[in-house]
C-alpha positions as CSV (number, residue, x, y, z in Angstrom):
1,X,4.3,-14.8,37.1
2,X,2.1,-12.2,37.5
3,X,-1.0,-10.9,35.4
4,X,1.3,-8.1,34.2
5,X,3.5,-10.6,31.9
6,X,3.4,-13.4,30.5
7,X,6.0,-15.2,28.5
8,X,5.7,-18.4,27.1
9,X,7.8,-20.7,25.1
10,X,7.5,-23.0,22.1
11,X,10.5,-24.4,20.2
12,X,13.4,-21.8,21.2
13,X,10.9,-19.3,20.0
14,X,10.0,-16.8,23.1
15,X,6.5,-14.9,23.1
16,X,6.1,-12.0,25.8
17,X,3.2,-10.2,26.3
18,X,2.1,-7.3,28.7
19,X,-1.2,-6.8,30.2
20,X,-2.7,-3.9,32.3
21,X,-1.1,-1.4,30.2
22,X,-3.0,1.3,27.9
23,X,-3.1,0.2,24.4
24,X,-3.8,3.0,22.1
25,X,-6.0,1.6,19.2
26,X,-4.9,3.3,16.4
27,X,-0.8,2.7,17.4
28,X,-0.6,0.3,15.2
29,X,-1.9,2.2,11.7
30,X,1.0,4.5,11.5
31,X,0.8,7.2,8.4
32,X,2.3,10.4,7.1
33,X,1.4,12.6,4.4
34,X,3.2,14.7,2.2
35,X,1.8,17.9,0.2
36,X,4.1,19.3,-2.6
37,X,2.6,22.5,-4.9
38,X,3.8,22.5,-8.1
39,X,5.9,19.1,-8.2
40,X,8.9,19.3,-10.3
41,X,8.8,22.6,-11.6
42,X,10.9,25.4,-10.7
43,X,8.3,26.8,-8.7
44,X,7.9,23.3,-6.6
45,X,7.2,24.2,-3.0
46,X,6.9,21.4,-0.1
47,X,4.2,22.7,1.6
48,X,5.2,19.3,4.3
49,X,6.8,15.6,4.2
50,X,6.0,13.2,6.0
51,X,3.5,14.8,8.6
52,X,1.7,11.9,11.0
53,X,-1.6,12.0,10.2
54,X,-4.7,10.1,11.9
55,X,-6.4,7.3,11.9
56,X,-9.9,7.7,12.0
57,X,-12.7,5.8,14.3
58,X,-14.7,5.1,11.1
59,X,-11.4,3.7,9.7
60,X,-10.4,1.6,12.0
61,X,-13.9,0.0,12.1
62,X,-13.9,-0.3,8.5
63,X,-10.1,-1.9,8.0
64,X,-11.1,-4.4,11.2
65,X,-14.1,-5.2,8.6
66,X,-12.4,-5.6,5.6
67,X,-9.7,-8.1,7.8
68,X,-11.7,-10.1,10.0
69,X,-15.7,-9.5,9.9
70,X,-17.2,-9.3,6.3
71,X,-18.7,-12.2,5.2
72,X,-19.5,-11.4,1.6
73,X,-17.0,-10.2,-0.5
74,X,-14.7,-7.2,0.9
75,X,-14.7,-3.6,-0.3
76,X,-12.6,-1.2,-2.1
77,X,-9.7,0.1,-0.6
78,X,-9.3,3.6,1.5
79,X,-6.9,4.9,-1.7
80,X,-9.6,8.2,-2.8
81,X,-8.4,11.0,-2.2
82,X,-9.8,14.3,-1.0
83,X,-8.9,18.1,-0.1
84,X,-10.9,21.4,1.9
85,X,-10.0,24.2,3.0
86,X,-11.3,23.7,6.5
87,X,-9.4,24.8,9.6
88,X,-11.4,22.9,12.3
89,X,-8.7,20.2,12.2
90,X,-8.3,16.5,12.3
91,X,-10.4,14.7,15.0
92,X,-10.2,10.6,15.6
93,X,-14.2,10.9,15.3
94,X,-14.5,12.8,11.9
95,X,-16.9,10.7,9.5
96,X,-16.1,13.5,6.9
97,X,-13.9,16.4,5.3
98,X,-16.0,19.3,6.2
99,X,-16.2,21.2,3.1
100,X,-15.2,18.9,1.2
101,X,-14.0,20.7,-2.4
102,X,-16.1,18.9,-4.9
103,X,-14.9,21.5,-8.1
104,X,-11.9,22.9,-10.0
105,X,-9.5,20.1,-10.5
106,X,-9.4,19.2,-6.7
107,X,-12.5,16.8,-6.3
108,X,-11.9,14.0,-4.4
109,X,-10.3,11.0,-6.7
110,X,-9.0,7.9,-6.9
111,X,-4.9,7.7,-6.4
112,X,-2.7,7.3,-9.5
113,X,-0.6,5.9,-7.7
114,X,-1.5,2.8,-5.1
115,X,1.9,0.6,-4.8
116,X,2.4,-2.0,-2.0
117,X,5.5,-4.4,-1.8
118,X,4.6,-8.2,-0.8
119,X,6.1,-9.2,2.8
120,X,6.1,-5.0,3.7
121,X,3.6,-3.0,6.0
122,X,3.8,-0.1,4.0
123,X,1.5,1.6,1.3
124,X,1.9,4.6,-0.7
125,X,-0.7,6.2,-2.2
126,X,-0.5,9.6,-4.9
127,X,-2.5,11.8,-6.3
128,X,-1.4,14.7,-8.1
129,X,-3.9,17.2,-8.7
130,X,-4.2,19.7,-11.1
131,X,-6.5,23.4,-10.0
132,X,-8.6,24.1,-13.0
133,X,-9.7,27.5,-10.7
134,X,-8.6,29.6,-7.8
135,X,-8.1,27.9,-4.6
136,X,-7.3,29.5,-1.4
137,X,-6.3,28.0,2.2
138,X,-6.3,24.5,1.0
139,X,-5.2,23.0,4.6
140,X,-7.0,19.3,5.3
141,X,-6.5,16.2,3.4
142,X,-8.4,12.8,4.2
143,X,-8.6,9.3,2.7
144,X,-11.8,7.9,1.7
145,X,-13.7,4.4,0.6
146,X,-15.0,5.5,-2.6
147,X,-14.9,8.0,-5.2
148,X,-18.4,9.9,-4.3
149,X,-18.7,12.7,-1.5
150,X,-19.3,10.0,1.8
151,X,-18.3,7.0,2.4
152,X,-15.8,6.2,5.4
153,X,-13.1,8.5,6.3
154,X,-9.9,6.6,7.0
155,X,-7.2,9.0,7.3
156,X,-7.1,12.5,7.6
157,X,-4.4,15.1,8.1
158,X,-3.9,18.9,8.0
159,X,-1.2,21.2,6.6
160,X,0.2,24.6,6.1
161,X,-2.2,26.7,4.4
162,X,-2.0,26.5,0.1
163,X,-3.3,28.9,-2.6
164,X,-3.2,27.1,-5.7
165,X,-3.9,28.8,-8.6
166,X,-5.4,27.5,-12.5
167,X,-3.0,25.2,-13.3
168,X,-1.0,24.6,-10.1
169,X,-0.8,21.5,-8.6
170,X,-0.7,19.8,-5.5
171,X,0.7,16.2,-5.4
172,X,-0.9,14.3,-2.2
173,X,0.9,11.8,-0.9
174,X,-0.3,9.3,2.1
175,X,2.4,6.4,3.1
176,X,0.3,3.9,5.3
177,X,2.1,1.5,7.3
178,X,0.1,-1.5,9.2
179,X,1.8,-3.3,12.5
């Protein structure tokens, strides 16, 4: 047996391992985000469904917390939700949305929807927002710790270009899945 693999055995129950092999931190926090404009009305366009999106460095840091290394009680989830218009792109060591829209019925909130089934890996989370103003290039959504501009990113993805006008919305949808 080599340092390469490993297998071991207790009670008909087979283990194997591999070492020397690049691991990829963030393989196992897979996620996708969908980006509907004007959900359920006859106008309703899927801007995109199901688009990987990434796990941040701050993220990961903050989820290993929250598992293994607080010691005082943990904090709230990664489930706000926040929108730019931005075009520099998702990037593994983002700590923020740069330009973050803070105004007009797309500030950053918490999701309406947060849903989780017991003994599944997966999490959905929604938000349907509502433009109270004129938004153009809306391209860049990200997943945050709390409800006020900072925090730690989690998530983050980008998408086709949006104009939303008053009264259009844009339903954000992350779907998280651990392991």
């Amino acid at each position: 047996m080599s340092c390469d693999e490993h297998i071991s055995q207790n009670d008909s129950a087979t283990v194997e391992s591999s070492f020397g092999s690049a691991i990829n931190d963030n393989a196992v926090v897979k996620g996708f985000v969908t980006i509907i404009k004007n959900e359920g009305k006859k106008d309703e366009q899927i801007i995109c469904k199901d688009k990987p999106n990434l796990l941040t460095n701050g993220g990961r840091d903050y989820a290993i917390a929250q598992f293994y290394t607080n010691t005082t009680s943990g904090g709230v989830g990664m489930n706000f939700i926040a929108l730019t218009s931005d075009s520099t792109g998702a990037d593994a060591t983002d700590t923020t949305l740069p330009s973050e829209i803070t105004t007009t019925g797309l500030e950053r909130a918490l999701a309406t929807t947060i849903s989780h089934s017991t003994g599944t890996n997966s999490t959905t989370l929604n938000k349907i927002f509502t433009a109270s103003g004129t938004h153009t290039a809306v391209q860049m959504s990200g997943t945050f710790n709390q409800l006020a501009v900072g925090g730690t990113l989690a998530h983050e993805s980008i998408f086709t270009p949006v104009t939303l006008a008053s009264s259009d919305t844009l339903s954000v949808t992350w779907t998280l899945t651990l392991g």
